[in-house]
C-alpha positions in Angstrom: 22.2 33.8 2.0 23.4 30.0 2.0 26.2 29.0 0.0 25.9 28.1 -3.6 26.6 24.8 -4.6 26.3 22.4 -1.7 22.3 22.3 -1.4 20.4 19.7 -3.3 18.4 20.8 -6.1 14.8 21.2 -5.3 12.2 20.3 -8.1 8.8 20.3 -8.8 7.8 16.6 -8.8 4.5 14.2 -9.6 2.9 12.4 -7.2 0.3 9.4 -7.7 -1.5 7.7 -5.3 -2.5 4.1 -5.3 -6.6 6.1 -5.1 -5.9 7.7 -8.0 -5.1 11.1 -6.6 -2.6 13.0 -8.5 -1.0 16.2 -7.2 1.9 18.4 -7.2 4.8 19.0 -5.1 8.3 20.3 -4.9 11.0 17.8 -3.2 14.5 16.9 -3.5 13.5 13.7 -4.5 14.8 12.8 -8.6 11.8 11.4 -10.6 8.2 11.1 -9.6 6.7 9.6 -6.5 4.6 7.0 -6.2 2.4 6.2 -2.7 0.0 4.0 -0.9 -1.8 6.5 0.8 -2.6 10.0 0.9 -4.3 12.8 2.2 -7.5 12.8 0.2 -7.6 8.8 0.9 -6.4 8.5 4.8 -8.9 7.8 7.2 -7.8 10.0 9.4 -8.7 13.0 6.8 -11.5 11.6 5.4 -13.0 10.0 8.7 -14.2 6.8 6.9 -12.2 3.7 7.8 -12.0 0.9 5.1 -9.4 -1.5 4.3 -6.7 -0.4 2.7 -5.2 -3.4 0.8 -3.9 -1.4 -2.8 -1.3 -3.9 -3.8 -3.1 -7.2 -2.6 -0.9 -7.7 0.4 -4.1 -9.7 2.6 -4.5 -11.9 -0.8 -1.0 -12.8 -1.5 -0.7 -13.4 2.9 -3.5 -15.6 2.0 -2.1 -17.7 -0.4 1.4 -18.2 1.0 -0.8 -19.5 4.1 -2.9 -21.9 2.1 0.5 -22.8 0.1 2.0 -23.7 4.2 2.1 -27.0 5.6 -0.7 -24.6 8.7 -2.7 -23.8 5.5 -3.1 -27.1 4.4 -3.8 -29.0 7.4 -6.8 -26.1 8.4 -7.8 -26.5 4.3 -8.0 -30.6 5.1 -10.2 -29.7 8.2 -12.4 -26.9 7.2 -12.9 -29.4 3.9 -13.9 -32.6 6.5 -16.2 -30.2 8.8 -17.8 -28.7 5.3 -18.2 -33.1 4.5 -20.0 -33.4 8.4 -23.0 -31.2 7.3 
């Protein structure tokens, strides 16, 4: 029998996945969880791979890289090659 009053509290809790998948689970976690990924989207469960980019991660890369000095210069190139044709 463990001792009373020195384990943490262990709930049921909410879980939502950036897919849309909403389950139940029990944690000691306060509040409800929020994830990127989970079992019914993985590609390792599912055996599909796709690109998993929920909160626009590659699009915001991309536009701190166009905002760069690097961006702009490759911009000013692929713009002149684009004028060659």
């Amino acid at each position: 029998m463990p001792k009373q009053g020195i384990h943490p509290k262990y709930d049921t809790i909410h879980v939502k996945c950036a897919c849309g998948n909403k389950f139940e689970t029990r944690s000691t976690h306060k509040g409800d969880l929020v994830v990127e990924i989970c079992a019914a989207c993985h590609p390792f469960f599912t055996g599909k791979q796709k690109l998993v980019d929920t909160a626009g991660r590659v699009e915001r890369f991309r536009r701190k890289i166009a905002g760069s000095d690097a961006g702009k210069a490759a911009a000013k190139t692929d713009a002149a090659k684009a004028a060659a044709k």
